[in-house]
N, C-alpha and C positions, 0 to 999 in steps of 0.2 A: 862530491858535488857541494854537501854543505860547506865544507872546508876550503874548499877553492870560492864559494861566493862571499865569503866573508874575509877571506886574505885579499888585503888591498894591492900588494903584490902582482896577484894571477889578475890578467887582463883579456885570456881567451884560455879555451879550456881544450885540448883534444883529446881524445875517446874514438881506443884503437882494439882492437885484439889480441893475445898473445898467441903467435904461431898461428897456423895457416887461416883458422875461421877468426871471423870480426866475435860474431858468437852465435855459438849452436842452439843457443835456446835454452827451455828446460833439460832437465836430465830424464831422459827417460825412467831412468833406475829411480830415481827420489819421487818420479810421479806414483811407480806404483808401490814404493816404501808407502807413502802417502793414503792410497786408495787402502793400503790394509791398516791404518791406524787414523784412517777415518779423518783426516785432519781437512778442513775447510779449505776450497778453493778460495772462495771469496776472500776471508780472512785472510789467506796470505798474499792476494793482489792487494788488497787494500792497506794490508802493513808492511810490504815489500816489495813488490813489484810498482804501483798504481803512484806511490810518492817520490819515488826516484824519476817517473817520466815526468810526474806535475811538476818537480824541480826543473828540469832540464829546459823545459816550457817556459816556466816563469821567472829563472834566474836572469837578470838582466845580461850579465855575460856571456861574451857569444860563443859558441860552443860546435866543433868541428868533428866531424864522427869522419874518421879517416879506416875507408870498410877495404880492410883486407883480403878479407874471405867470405863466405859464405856468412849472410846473415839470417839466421834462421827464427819461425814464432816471433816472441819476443824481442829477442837478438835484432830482429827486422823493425821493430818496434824501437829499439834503442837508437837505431843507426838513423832511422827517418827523423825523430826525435831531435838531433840534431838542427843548428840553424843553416849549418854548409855541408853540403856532403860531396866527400872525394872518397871515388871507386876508384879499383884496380880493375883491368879491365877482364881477368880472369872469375871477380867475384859476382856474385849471384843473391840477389833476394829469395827465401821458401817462404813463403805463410805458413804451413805445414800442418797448422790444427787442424783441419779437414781430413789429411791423411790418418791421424789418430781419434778422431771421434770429437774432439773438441769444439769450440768456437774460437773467435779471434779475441783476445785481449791485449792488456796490457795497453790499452790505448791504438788497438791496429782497428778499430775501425774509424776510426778521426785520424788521424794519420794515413792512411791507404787511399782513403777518400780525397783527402788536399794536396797527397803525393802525385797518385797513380792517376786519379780522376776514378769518378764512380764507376765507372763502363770495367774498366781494369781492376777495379778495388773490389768490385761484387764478386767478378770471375775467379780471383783470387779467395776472396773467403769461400766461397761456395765451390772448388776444387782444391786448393791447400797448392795451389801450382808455385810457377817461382819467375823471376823476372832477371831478365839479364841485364848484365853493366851496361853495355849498349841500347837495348830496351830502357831503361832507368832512364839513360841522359831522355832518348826520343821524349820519353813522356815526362821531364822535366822533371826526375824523381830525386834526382842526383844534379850537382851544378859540374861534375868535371869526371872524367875516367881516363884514366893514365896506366900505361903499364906497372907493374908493380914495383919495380924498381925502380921507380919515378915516384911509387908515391908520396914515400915519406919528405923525399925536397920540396917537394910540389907542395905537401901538405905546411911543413917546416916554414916555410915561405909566407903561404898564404898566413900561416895563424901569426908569425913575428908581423907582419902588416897590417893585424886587429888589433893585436896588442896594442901598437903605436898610437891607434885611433883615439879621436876625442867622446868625452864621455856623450856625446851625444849618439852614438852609437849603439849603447846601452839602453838610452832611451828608446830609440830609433825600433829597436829587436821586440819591447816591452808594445810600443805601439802597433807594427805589425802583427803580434798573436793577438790580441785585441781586435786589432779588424778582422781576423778570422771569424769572429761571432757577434759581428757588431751591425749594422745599418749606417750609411754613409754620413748621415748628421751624426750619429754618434761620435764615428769617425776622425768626423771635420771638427768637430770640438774637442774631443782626447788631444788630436795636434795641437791647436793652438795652444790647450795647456803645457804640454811637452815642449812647445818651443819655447814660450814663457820661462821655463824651469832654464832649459839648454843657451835661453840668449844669455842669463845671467852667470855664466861658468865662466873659467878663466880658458877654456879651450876656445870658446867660441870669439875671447878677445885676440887670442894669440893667431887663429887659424886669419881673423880679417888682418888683424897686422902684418904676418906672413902674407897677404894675397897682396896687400900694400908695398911694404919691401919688396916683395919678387920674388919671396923665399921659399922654402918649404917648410911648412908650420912642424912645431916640436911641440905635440900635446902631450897631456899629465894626467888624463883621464879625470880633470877635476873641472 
């Protein structure tokens, strides 16, 4: 993720699984390596789990979690994470920390809550239950569920179409997490600064001259 936000290149980011699951979560095995050498929960969310979601979150780049399989804890936590998200329609959310003793981290309780809605997010932490791709779209957890063999064109598709975007896009993604925790004067004033920055880009001259011509605008993300 660092690497992709700083190559001027990458213009959208997608974040897949290898082989059937999107991802399984923790390892069970490395948890209870863990519990016999006593090594801090805390610490390793907050030096490895915890900065890899706050990136995902705040990188201006938009970023497509294309869930193949089962997204589990965490895993579930990665894929919400995400700005767009494309299910298969055989894949499934677990919470699963309930099932083993745990709590929810890695960011699944702010997450679950602005996915699922609280009614579903609580249910979910406090059973460890799981959500289907079907379920997911209803409750607007997910923007699209396609067979699996569909997904990667679908997905392919969608993300060459971000890329093309003008950087106000960027901004656009930076202003919506913001209003997640913000109050609507705040809000209204973040924009005007955002558009301020966005009027002066060469995307936003090309996009009105293309509306001018007839055309279809050719942005540069500048």
């Amino acid at each position: 993720m660092n690497e992709a936000e700083k190559d001027p290149l990458t213009r959208c980011v997608v974040l897949t699984g290898e082989g059937r699951a999107f991802s399984a979560g923790a390892d069970l095995r490395s948890l209870k390596k863990r519990q016999r050498q006593e090594v801090s929960f805390m610490e390793h969310l907050r030096t490895e789990t915890n900065p890899l979601i706050s990136k995902m979150r705040h990188m201006d780049k938009p970023i497509i979690s294309m869930i193949n399989g089962v997204a589990a804890g965490a895993g579930m936590s990665l894929a919400l994470a995400a700005d767009i998200k494309i299910m298969a329609e055989g894949a499934r959310f677990v919470e699963a920390f309930a099932k083993i003793g745990l709590a929810p981290d890695a960011g699944a309780t702010f997450l679950m809550t602005r996915s699922f809605g609280p009614t579903k997010a609580m249910e979910l932490a406090l059973t460890g239950g799981e959500v289907s791709a079907k379920e997911a779209e209803r409750l607007g957890a997910v923007n699209l569920v396609v067979p699996l063999n569909q997904l990667r064109k679908d997905t392919q598709a969608l993300a060459e179409g971000l890329a093309k975007g003008p950087m106000g896009i960027r901004l656009a993604k930076r202003a919506m997490n913001r209003a997640l925790v913000s109050d609507l004067e705040t809000s209204l004033d973040y924009e005007a600064h955002i558009q301020e920055i966005v009027s002066a880009s060469e995307d936003f001259k090309e996009g009105v001259n293309a509306f001018n011509e007839k055309r279809h605008a050719s942005f540069r993300g500048k």
